[in-house]
C-alpha positions in Angstrom: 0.0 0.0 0.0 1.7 3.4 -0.8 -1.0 5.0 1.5 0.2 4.3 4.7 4.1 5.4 6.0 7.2 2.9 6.4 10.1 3.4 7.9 13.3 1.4 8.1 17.3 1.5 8.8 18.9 2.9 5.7 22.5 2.9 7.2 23.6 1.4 10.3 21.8 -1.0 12.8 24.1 -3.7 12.3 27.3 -3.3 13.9 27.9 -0.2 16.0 29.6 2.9 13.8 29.3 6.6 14.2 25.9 7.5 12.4 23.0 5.9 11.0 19.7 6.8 9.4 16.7 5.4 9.6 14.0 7.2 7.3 10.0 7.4 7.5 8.0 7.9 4.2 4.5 8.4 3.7 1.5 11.0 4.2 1.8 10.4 8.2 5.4 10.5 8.5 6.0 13.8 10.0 3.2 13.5 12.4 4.8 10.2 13.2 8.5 11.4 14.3 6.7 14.7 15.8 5.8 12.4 18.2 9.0 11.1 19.3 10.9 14.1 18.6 11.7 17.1 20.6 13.3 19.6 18.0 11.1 21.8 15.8 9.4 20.2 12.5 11.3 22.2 10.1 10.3 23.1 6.2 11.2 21.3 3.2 15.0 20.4 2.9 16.1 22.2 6.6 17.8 20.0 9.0 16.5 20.6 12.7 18.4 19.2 15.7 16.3 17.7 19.2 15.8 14.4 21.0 14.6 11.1 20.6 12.1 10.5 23.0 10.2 7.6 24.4 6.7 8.8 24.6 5.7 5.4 25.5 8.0 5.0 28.8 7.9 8.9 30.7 9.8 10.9 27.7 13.1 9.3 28.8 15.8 10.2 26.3 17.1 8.1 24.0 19.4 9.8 21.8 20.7 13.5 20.0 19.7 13.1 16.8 18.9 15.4 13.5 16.3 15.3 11.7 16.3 15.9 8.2 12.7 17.3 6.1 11.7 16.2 2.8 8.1 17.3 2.7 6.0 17.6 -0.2 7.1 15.7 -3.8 10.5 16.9 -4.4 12.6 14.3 -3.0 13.6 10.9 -3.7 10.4 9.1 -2.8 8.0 11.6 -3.9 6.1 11.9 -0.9 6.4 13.1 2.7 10.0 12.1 3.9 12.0 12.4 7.2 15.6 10.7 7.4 16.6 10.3 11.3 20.3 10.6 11.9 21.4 9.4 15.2 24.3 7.9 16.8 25.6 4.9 15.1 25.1 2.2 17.7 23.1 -1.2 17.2 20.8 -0.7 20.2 20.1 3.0 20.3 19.6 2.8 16.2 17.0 -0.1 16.7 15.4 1.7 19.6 14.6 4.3 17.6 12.9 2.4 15.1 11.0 0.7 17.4 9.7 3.9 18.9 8.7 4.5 15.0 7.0 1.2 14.4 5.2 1.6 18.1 4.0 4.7 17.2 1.9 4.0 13.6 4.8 3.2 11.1 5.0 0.1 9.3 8.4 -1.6 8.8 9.2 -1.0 5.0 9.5 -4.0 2.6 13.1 -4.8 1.1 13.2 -1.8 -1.8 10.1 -0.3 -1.0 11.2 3.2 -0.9 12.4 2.8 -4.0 9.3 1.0 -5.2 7.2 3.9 -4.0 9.6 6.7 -5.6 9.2 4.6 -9.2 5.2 4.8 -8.6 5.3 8.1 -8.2 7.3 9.1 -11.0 10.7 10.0 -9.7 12.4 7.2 -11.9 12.2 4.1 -13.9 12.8 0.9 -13.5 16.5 1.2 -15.1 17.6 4.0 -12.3 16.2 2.0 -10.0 18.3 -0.7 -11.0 21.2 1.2 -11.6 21.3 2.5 -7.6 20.7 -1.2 -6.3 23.9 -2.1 -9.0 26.0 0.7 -7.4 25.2 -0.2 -4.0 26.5 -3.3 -4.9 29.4 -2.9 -7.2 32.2 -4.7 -6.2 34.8 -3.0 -8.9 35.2 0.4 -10.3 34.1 -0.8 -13.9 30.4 -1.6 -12.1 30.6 1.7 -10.5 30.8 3.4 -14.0 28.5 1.7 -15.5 25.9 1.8 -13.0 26.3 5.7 -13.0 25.6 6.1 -16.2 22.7 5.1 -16.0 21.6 7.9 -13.6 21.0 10.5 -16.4 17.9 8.6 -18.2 19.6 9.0 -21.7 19.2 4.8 -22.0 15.5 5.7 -20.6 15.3 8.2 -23.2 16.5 5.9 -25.7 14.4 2.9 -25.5 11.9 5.5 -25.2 12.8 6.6 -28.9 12.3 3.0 -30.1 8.7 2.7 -28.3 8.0 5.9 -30.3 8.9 4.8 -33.4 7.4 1.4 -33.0 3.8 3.2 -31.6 4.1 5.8 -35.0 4.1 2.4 -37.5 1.9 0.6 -35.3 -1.2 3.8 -35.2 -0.5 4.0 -39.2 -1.0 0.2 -39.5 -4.3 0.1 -37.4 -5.4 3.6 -38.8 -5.0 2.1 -42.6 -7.0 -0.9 -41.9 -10.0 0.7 -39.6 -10.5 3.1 -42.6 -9.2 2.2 -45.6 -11.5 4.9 -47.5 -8.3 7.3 -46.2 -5.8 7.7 -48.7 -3.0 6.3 -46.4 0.0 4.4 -47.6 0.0 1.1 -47.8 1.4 -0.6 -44.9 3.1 -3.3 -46.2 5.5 -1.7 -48.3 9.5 -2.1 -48.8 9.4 1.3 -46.8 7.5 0.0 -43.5 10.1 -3.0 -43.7 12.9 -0.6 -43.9 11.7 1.6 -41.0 11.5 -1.8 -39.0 14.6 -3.1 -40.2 16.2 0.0 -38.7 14.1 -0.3 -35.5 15.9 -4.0 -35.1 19.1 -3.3 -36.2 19.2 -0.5 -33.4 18.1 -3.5 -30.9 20.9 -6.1 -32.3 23.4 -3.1 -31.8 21.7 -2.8 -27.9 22.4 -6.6 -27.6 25.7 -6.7 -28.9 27.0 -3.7 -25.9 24.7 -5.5 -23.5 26.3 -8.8 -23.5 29.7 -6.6 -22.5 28.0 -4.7 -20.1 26.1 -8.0 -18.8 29.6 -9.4 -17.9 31.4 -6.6 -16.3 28.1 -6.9 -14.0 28.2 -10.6 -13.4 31.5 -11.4 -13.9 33.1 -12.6 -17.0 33.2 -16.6 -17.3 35.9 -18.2 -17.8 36.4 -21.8 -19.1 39.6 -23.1 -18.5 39.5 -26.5 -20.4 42.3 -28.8 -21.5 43.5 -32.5 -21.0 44.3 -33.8 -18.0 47.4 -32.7 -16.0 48.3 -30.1 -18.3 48.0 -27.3 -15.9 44.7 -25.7 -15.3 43.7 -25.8 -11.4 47.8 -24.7 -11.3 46.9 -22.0 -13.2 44.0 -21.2 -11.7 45.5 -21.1 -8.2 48.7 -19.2 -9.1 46.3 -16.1 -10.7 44.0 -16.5 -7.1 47.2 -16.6 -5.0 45.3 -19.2 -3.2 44.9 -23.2 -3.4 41.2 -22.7 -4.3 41.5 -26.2 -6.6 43.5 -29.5 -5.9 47.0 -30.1 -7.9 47.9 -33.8 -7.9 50.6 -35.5 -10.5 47.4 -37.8 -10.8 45.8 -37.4 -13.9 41.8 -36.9 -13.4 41.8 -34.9 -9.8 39.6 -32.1 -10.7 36.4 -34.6 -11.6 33.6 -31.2 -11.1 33.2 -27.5 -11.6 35.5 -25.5 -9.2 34.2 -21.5 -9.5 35.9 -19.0 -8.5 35.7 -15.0 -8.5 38.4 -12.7 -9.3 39.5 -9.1 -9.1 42.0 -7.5 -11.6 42.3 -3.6 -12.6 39.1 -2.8 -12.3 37.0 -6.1 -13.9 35.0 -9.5 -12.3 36.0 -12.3 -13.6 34.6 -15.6 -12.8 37.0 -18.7 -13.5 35.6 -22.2 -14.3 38.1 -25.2 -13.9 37.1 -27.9 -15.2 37.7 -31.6 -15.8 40.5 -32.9 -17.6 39.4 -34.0 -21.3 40.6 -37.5 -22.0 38.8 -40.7 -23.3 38.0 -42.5 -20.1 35.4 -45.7 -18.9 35.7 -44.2 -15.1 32.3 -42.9 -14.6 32.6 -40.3 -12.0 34.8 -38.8 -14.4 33.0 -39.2 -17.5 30.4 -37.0 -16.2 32.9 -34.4 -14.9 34.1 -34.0 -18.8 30.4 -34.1 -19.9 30.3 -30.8 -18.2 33.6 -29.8 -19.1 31.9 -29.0 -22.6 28.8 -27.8 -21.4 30.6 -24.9 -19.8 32.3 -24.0 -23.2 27.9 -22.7 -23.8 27.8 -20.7 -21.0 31.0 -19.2 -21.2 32.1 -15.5 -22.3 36.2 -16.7 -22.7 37.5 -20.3 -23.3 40.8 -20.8 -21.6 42.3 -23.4 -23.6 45.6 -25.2 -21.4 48.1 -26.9 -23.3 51.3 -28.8 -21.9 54.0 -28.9 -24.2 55.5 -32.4 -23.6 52.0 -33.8 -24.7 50.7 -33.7 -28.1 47.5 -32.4 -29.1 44.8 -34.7 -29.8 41.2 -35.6 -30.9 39.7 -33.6 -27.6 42.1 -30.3 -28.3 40.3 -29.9 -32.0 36.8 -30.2 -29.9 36.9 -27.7 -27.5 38.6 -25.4 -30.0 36.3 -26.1 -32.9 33.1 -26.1 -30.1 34.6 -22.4 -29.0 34.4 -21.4 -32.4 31.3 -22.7 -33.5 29.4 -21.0 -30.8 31.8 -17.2 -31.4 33.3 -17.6 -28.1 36.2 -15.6 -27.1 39.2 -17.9 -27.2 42.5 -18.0 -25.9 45.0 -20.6 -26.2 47.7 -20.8 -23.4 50.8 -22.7 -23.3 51.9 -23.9 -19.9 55.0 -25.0 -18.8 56.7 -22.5 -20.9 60.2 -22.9 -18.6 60.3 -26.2 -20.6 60.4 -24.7 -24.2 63.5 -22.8 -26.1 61.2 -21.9 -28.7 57.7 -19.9 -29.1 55.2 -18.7 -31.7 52.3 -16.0 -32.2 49.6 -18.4 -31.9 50.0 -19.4 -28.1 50.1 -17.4 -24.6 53.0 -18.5 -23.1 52.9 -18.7 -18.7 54.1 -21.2 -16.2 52.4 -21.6 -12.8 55.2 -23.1 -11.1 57.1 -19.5 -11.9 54.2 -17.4 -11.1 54.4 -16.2 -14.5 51.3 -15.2 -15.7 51.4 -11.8 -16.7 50.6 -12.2 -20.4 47.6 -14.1 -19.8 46.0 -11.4 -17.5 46.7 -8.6 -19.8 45.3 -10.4 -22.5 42.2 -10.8 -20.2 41.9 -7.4 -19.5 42.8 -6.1 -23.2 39.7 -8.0 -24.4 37.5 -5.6 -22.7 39.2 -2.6 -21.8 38.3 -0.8 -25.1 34.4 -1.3 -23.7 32.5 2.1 -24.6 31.3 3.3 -21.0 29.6 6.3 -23.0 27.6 5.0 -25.1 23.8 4.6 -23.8 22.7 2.0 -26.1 23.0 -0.8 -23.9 20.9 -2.5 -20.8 23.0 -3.3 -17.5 21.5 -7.1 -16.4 20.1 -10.1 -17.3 16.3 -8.9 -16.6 16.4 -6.1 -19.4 18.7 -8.0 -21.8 15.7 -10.6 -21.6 13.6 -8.2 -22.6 15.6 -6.4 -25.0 16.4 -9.6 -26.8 12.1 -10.6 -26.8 11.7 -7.7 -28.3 14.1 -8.2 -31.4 12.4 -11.4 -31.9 8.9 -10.0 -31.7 10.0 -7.7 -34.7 11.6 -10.4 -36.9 8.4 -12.0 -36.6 6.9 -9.0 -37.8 9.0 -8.3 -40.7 8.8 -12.0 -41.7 5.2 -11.8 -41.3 5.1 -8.7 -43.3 7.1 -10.7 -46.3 4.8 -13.5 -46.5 1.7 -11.5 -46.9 0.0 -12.6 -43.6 -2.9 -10.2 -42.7 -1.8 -7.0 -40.9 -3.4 -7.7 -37.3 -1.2 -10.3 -37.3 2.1 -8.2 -37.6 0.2 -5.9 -35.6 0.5 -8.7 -32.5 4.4 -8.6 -33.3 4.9 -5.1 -33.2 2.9 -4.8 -30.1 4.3 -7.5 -28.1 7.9 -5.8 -29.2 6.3 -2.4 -27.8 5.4 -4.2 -24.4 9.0 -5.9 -24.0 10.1 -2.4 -24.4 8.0 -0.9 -21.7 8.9 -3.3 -19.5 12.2 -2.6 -19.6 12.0 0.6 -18.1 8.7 -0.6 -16.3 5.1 0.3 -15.6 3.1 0.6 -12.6 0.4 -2.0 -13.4 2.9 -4.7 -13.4 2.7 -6.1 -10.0 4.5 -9.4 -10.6 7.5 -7.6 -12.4 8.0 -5.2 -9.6 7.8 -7.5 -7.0 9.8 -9.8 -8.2 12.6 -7.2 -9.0 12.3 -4.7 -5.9 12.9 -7.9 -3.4 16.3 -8.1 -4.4 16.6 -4.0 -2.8 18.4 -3.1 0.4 15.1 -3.3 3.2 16.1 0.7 3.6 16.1 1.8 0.2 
C-alpha cells in the first residue's frame, strides 16, 4: 500500500559505527516522528536538531539526533520524507525504530522506498536498478557503469524506439480501420525498412549489452584442456590461493571448481574444469560431460596446453566447439620454462614461476576498449531478456510482413515488441514484475 508510512534502517543497525539513518516515508510521516521528537518540524530540505524521546516509557531520552525534512514531492520518494540521523550504535539505532514502528509506522519491505519513488514518477525501473547495482558494485568498472545510467539517456533511448514502433503501429491500425483514407500502404519495402532500422538498433543494444552484462556478473571463464596439463595450477597461481587441488594424478579435478576474481578494475569468474581424456571411469565421464557444457555458458574459453604432450582428438573439440558457438578464445601454453622456442599463436605462462602476466593482460585487453559512454545498452540479465524478446517479436513481424499474412497479425508482433520495451523501463500495473525485481533492494532503500 503506498497509502500508509514505512520506515526502516537505511545505514547502520548492524554493527555499531558513528551514524545511522533510519527514514519514514509516507502521508503520516511527519506527524509520526513529531511524536517522538523534541526539536522543531522544520520546512522542506532544513535540518533541525532535538531528541529522541520515548513517549511510550515517561519521555526518557534516547538519543541527540537530526532530523532531516523532505516534505512535499521533491525528493527521492515523492512523498512526505523524514531521514533520522542518530548515533551509530546497534541498540540505540533499533530503539529508535521501534519507537517508529510503536508509534503507527509500518516496517518497509526490502526496496520499498524505491518501489514507492518509481510509482510516483521520480524514476524508472533502469535507475532504480542502476542505484541497487551501485550499491552493490564490487569494482570500479560496475561503478561506471551503473552511474551512467543515472542521467535517463538509456531511458530516453528505448523510449525513442517505443515511439517509433507506436508511429508504424497507429498508421498500420489507422489504414486498416478506414481504408476509405488515402494512407500508404502498410506493407511496403518502406515499412520494412523503418523496421529493419528499428531492429538493427536493438541487435546493436544486444551486442553492448552482452559486455555490459559481464562486467556486472563477472566474465566466465572456461579453463579446459587434458588432464594434468596445468589448469587448477593456473588457476590457483592467478587467485594466489589453493582454491582447486593439484595432484601428479591425472583426473583430480572430476567437477566445476568456480571462483571470483579481481583485476584492474574487472569480475571475472574462473571455471576449472575436468581434464578431457577418453576415459570408462564414470565419475569422471560425467565431470568432462560438463567440461563441454561450460564452453555454452561461457564468455572466454581458456584453452591449457602442456608442451610435452601432443595435441589430440579432444584439443580440436573444444577449440572447434569455442568457435562454433563465437566464443572468445584463448589458447595458453603452460610449462613454458620447458620450451627454447615460441610462436604468435599461443600465450606463453608457467604456474610453477608465477608467471602469468601475459595471460592477464590479454584478459583485461579484451574488454578494456568497452565504450562506457555509449547509452545503447541494458545493464543485467532482466532487461537484456527483454531487450532480446523484443528483437524477436520484430523479426516475426518483418517475416510476417514478407509473407503476406494479414496485418493484425504483424500488428500482434509489433505490439508484443512495444510491451517488451516498456517493461524494460517498467510500468506501474505490473505487479508481478515489480515484486519480483524490488525484493532483491536493500530493506532501507
Amino acid at each position: 500500500m503506498i497509502n500508509d508510512t514505512i520506515t526502516a534502517i537505511s545505514s547502520g543497525g548492524k554493527i555499531n559505527q558513528a551514524i545511522s539513518i533510519i527514514r519514514v516515508s509516507g502521508p503520516d510521516s511527519v506527524n509520526v516522528v513529531k511524536k517522538i521528537f523534541t526539536g522543531k518540524v522544520g520546512t522542506s530540505h532544513t535540518i533541525t536538531f532535538g531528541n529522541i524521546v520515548d513517549n511510550l516509557n515517561g519521555n526518557e531520552v534516547i538519543d541527540e539526533v537530526l532530523c532531516m525534512w523532505f516534505l512535499g514531492t521533491n525528493n527521492f520518494v515523492g512523498e512526505d520524507t523524514v531521514e533520522i540521523n542518530c548515533h551509530g550504535g546497534v541498540v540505540i539505532t533499533n530503539s529508535i525504530l521501534e519507537l517508529l514502528l510503536a508509534n503507527g509506522a509500518r516496517l518497509a519491505e526490502p526496496g520499498e522506498f524505491s518501489r514507492r519513488s518509481f510509482l510516483n514518477g521520480k524514476m524508472d525501473l533502469i535507475k532504480a536498478e542502476a542505484i541497487n547495482d551501485l550499491i552493490h558494485a564490487s569494482t570500479v568498472s560496475q561503478t561506471k557503469l551503473a552511474i551512467k545510467k543515472f542521467d535517463g539517456k538509456t531511458s530516453m533511448y528505448i523510449q525513442d524506439l517505443k515511439d517509433e514502433l507506436a508511429y508504424l503501429i497507429g498508421e498500420m491500425e489507422v489504414s486498416i480501420d478506414y481504408p476509405e483514407y488515402d494512407f500508404d500502404n502498410p506493407f511496403t519495402d518502406k515499412l520494412i525498412s523503418r523496421l529493419e532500422s528499428i531492429r538493427n538498433k536493438i541487435s546493436k543494444t544486444i551486442e553492448l549489452s552482452q559486455t555490459s552484462r559481464m562486467i556486472f556478473e563477472g566474465i566466465k571463464i572456461a579453463i579446459l584442456g587434458k588432464p594434468n596439463v596445468g589448469k587448477s595450477s593456473i588457476l590457483n597461481a592467478i587467485l594466489e590461493e589453493d582454491k582447486a587441488i593439484v595432484t601428479d594424478i591425472a583426473g583430480t579435478t572430476r567437477d566445476i571448481v568456480e571462483a571470483m576474481w579481481q583485476y584492474k578494475g574487472l569480475l571475472f569468474k574462473f571455471i576449472d574444469t575436468a581434464g578431457i581424456r577418453d576415459t570408462k571411469e564414470k565419475i569422471e565421464k560425467i565431470g568432462i560431460d560438463k567440461s563441454f557444457e561450460q564452453i555454452e555458458k561461457a564468455d572466454v574459453v581458456l584453452h591449457i596446453y602442456d608442451p610435452s604432450q601432443n595435441d589430440n582428438e579432444f584439443d580440436s573439440q573444444i577449440k572447434n566447439k569455442a568457435h562454433s558457438l563465437n566464443k572468445i578464445y584463448v589458447p595458453v601454453i603452460n610449462k613454458k620454462d620447458l620450451l627454447e622456442t615460441t610462436n604468435d599463436e599461443f600465450l606463453y605462462v608457467s604456474a610453477k614461476l608465477n608467471d602469468l602476466d601475459p595471460l592477464k593482460e590479454k584478459l583485461v585487453s579484451v574488454f578494456k576498449n568497452v565504450d562506457l559512454n555509449n547509452d545503447q545498452y541494458v545493464n543485467n540479465s532482466r532487461q537484456l531478456a527483454l531487450i532480446k524478446q523484443a528483437h524477436k517479436s520484430l523479426e516475426d513481424a518483418i517475416k510476417s510482413i514478407k509473407l503476406g499474412y494479414d496485418p493484425d497479425v504483424v500488428i500482434i508482433d509489433l505490439r508484443q515488441a512495444w510491451s517488451h520495451l516498456t517493461d524494460i523501463t517498467g510500468r506501474a500495473d505490473n505487479e508481478l514484475l515489480l515484486d519480483e525485481m524490488f525484493k532483491n533492494f536493500c530493506l532501507g532503500k
